[in-house]
C-alpha positions in Angstrom: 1.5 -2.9 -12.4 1.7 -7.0 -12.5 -0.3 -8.9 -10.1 1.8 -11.9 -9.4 -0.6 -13.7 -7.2 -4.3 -12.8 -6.4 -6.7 -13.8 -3.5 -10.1 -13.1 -2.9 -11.2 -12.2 1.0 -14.2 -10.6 2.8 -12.0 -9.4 5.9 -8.1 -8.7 6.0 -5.9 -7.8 8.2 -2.0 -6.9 7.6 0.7 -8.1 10.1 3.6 -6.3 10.8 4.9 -3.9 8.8 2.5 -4.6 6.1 0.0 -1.9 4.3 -3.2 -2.9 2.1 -3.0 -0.2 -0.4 -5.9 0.8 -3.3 -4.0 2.0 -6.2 -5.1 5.3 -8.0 -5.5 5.6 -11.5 -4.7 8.1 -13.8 -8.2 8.2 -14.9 -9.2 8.8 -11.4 -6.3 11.9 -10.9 -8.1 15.4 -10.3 -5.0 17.5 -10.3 -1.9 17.9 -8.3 0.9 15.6 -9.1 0.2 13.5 -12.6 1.7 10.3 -12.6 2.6 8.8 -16.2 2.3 4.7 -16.8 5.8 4.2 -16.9 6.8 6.5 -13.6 8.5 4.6 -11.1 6.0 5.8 -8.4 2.2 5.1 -8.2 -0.5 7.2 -6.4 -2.2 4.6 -3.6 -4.7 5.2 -0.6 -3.8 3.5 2.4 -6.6 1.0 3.8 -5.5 -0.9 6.0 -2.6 -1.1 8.3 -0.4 -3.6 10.4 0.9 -3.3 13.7 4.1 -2.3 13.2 7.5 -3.6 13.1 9.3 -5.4 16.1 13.0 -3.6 16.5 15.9 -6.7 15.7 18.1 -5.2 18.4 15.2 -4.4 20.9 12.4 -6.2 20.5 10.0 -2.9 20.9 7.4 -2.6 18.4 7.9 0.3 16.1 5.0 2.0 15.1 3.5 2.4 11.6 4.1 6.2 10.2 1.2 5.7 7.7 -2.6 5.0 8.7 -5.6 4.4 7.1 -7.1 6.9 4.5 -3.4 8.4 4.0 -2.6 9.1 0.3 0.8 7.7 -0.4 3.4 7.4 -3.5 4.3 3.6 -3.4 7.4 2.4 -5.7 6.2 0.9 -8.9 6.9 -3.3 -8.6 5.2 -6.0 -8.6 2.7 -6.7 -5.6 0.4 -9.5 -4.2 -3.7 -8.4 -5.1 -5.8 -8.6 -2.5 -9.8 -8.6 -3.5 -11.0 -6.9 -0.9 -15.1 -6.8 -0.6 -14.9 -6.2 -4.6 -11.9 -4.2 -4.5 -8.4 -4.9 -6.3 -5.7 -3.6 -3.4 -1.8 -4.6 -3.1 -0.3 -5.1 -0.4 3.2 -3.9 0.3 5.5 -3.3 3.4 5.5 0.1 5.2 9.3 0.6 3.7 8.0 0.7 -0.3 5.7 3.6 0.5 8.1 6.8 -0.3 5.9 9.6 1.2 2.7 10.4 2.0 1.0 13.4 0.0 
C-alpha cells in the first residue's frame, strides 16, 4: 500500500461516509483467511466511523453498516495516512470496504 499524503493528529473524526481504518499485516495474521502482498484485498480493523451518508434523492442520512472494532477486507489502493496517537491508519469511504469478516 502507498501513502499518498500523510498527517499527524491527536483526535479525528471522519465525516460522512468516511471510515479510519488500521491495516493488518501479514505478520500480524493468526489464521483464517491469508492475504498475500499483491491480493487485491487488505485485512483492516475499523476505528473510527462517520455519520453516515445523506441520500441525493432524499436528503435522509443513511446509516454506516460498519462500526468501530469491525474487522473488514478493504480494496487494495492507495489511501490518505492518518497518524493517529502513534498509529499509521487510512482512511477510506464506507463503499471500499467489501465485507466485514
Amino acid at each position: 500500500v502507498k501513502t499518498i499524503n500523510m498527517i499527524k493528529v491527536e483526535n479525528y473524526v471522519p465525516m460522512g461516509d468516511r471510515v479510519l481504518l488500521k491495516l493488518i499485516s501479514e505478520e500480524q495474521e493468526q489464521g483464517g483467511i491469508i492475504m498475500v502482498g499483491s491480493s487485491p484485498l487488505l485485512k483492516a480493523t475499523v476505528i473510527k466511523v462517520g455519520n453516515g451518508k445523506v441520500a441525493n434523492d432524499t436528503g435522509s442520512l443513511i446509516p454506516m453498516t460498519v462500526k468501530e472494532g469491525d474487522t473488514v477486507l478493504v480494496l487494495n489502493s492507495d489511501y490518505p495516512e492518518i497518524i493517529l496517537n502513534e498509529q499509521s491508519c487510512r482512511l477510506v469511504f464506507e463503499g471500499d470496504i467489501q465485507g466485514i469478516i
